[in-house]
C-alpha positions as CSV (number, residue, x, y, z in Angstrom):
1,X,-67.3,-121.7,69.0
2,X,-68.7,-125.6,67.7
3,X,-69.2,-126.2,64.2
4,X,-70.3,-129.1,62.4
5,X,-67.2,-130.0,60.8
6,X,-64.5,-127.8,61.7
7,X,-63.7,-125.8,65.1
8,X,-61.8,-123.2,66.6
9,X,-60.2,-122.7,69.7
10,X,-57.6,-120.1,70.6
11,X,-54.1,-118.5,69.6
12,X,-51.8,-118.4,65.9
13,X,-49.1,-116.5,64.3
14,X,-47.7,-118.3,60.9
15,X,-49.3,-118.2,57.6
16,X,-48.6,-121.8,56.2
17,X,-51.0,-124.1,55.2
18,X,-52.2,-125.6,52.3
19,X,-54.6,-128.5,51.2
20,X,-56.2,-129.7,48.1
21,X,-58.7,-132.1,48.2
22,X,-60.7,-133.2,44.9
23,X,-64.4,-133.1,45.2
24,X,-66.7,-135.9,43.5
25,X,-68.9,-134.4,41.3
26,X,-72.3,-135.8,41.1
27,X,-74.3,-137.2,38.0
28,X,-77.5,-139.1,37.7
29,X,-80.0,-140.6,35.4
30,X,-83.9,-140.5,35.9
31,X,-86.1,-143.4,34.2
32,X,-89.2,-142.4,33.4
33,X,-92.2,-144.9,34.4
34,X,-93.0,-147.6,32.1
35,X,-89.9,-148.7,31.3
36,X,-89.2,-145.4,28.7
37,X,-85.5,-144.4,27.8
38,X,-83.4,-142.9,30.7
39,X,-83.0,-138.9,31.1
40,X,-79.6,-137.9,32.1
41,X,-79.5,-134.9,34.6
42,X,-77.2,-132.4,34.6
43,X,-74.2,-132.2,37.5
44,X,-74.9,-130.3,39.9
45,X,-72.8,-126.9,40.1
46,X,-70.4,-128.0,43.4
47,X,-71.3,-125.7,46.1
48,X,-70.8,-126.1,49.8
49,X,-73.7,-126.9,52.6
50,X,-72.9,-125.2,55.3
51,X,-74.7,-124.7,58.7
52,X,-73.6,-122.7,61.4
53,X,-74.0,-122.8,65.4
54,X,-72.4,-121.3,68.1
55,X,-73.2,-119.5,71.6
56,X,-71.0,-116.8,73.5
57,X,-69.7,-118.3,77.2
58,X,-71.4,-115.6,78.6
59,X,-74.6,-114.8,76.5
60,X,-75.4,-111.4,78.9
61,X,-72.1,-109.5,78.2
62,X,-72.2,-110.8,74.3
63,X,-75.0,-109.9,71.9
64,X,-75.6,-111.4,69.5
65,X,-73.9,-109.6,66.0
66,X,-74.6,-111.7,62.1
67,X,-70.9,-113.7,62.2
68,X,-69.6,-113.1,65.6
69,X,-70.8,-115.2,68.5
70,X,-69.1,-113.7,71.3
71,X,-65.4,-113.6,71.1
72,X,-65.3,-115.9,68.0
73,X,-66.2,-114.5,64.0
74,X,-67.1,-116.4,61.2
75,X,-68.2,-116.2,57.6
76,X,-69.4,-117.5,54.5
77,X,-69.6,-115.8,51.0
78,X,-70.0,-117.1,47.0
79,X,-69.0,-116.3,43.7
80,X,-69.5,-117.7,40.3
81,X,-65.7,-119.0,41.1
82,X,-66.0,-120.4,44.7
83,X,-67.6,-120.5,47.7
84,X,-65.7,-119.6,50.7
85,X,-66.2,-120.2,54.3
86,X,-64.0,-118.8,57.0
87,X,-64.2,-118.7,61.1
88,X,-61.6,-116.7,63.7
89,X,-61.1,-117.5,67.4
90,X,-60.1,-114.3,69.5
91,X,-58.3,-115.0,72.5
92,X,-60.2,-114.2,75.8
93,X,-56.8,-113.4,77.3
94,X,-56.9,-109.9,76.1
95,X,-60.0,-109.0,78.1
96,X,-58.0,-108.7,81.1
97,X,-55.9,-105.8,79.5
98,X,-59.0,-104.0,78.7
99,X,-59.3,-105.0,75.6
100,X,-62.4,-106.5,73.4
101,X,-61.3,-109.8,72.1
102,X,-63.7,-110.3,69.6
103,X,-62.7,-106.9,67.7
104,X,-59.7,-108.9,66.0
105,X,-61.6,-111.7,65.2
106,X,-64.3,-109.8,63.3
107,X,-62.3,-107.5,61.4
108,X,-60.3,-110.4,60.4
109,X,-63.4,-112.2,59.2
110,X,-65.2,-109.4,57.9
111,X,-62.2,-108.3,55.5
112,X,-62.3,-111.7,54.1
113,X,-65.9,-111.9,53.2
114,X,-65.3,-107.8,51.7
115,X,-62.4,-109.0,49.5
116,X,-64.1,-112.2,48.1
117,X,-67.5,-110.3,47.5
118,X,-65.5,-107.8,45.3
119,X,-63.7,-110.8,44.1
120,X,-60.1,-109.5,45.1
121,X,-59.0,-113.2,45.4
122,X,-57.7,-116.3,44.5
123,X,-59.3,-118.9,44.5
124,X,-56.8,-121.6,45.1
125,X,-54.7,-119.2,47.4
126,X,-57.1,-119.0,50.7
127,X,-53.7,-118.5,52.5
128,X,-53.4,-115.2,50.5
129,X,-57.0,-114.5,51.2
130,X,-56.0,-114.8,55.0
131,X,-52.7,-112.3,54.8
132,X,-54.5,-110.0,53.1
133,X,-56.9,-109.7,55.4
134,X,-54.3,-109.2,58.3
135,X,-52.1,-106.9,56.7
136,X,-55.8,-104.6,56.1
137,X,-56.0,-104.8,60.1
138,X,-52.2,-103.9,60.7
139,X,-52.6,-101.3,58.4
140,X,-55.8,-99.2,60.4
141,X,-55.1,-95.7,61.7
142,X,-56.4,-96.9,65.4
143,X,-54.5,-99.9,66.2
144,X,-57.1,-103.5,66.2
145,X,-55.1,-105.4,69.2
146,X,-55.4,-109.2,69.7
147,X,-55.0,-111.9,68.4
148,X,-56.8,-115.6,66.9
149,X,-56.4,-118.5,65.3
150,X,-57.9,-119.1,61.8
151,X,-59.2,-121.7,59.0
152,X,-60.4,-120.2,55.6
153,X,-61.7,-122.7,52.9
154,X,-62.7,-121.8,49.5
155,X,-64.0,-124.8,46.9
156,X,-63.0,-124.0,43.3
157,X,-66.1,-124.2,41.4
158,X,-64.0,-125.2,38.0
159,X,-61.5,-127.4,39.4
160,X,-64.2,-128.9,41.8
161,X,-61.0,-128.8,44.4
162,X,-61.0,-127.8,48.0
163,X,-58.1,-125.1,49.1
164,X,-57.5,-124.4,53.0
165,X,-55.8,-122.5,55.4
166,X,-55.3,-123.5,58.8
167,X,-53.6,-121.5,61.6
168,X,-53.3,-122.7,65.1
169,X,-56.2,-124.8,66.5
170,X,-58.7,-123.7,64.5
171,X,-59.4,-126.7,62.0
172,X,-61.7,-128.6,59.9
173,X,-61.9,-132.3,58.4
174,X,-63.3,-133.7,55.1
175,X,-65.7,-136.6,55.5
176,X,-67.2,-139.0,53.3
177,X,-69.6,-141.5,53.8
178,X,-69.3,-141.1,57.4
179,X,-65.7,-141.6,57.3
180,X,-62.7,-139.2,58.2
181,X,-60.7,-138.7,55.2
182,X,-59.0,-135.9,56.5
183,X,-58.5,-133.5,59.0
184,X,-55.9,-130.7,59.9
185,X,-53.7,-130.7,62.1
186,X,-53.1,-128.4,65.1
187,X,-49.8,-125.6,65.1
188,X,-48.6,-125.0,68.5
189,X,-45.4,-123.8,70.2
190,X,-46.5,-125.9,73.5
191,X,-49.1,-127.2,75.2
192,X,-52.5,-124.8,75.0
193,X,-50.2,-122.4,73.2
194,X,-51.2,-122.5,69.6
195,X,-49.7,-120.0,66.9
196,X,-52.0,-116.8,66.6
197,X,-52.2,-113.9,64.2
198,X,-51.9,-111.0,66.2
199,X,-51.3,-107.4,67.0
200,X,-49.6,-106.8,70.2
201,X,-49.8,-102.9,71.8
202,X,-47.1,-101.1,70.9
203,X,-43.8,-101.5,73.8
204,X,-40.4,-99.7,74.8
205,X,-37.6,-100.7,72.0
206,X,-35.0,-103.1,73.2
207,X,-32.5,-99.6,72.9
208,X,-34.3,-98.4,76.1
209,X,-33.7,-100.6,78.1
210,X,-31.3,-99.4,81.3
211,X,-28.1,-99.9,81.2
């Protein structure tokens, strides 16, 4: 999945990852013509512009669903605290076990977006945001099994302050005037193996094992 701004890629597992980054909030002042005294304008209520893109690899096995492009979720929701913005990157691995990659990935997004629409969230905790979202999937009846990698942001509308969490190669960078001011940095264990969230099926106890 490509996004302007921040990307995903494949496989997580911690929950550790915080940034702050203080917002500039805009004010202005019109002049009206003829030289008459200036009108200040209000500041603008911060808010993020977002625009998303993405395509499935293969666009014949993978229709298209709102927020999931293939094995990839996403999502983006508002309150009068924050906005928040989150994408998930299921690993493709799983298909060869028979199972759907892009069911972890979308229940991970989708519990997110619930929780902040009923505002069952803190808005300067996005890593919260993220376990409580996981511990939801852990939690169903019929086991969800995968795994993904994961960036939530959420922009505090009073403190005008960008929170994040970032798990495993997903990512996202702040810009300003065309520069990079920031960007996350990758978790991996090794090379191409990036921590996940994930749910592994169920396996034989150590105790079992012959002896």
């Amino acid at each position: 999945m490509h996004s302007l701004h921040w990307t995903s890629r494949m496989i997580s597992r911690a929950l550790r990852s915080s940034f702050s980054t203080l917002l500039e909030s805009a004010t202005g002042a019109a002049a009206s013509k003829g030289g008459e005294g200036a009108l200040k304008s209000a500041s603008p209520r911060p808010h993020f512009v977002s625009v998303v893109c993405g395509f499935a690899k293969d666009n014949l096995r993978h229709k298209y669903k709102p927020g999931k492009y293939g094995e990839d979720s996403w999502f983006k929701a508002s309150t009068e605290q924050a906005d928040v913005m989150g994408v998930a990157d299921g690993v493709g691995g799983w298909r060869s076990y028979g199972i759907d990659p892009g069911e972890f990935s979308s229940f991970l997004m989708r519990t997110c977006e619930r929780l902040v629409q009923c505002s069952h969230f803190n808005p300067q905790r996005p890593v919260n945001l993220l376990a409580y979202s996981y511990c939801e999937l852990m939690e169903q009846k019929k086991p969800i099994l995968g795994s993904s990698t994961a960036c939530v942001l959420i922009l505090n509308r009073e403190t005008k302050t960008v929170h994040t969490a970032n798990i495993g190669d997903s990512g996202f960078m702040v810009v300003r005037q065309g520069e990079v001011v920031h960007k996350s940095e990758e978790q991996q264990h090794y090379f191409n193996t990036p921590f996940q969230l994930s749910l592994p099926p169920p396996g034989p106890w150590p105790e079992r094992a012959e002896r």
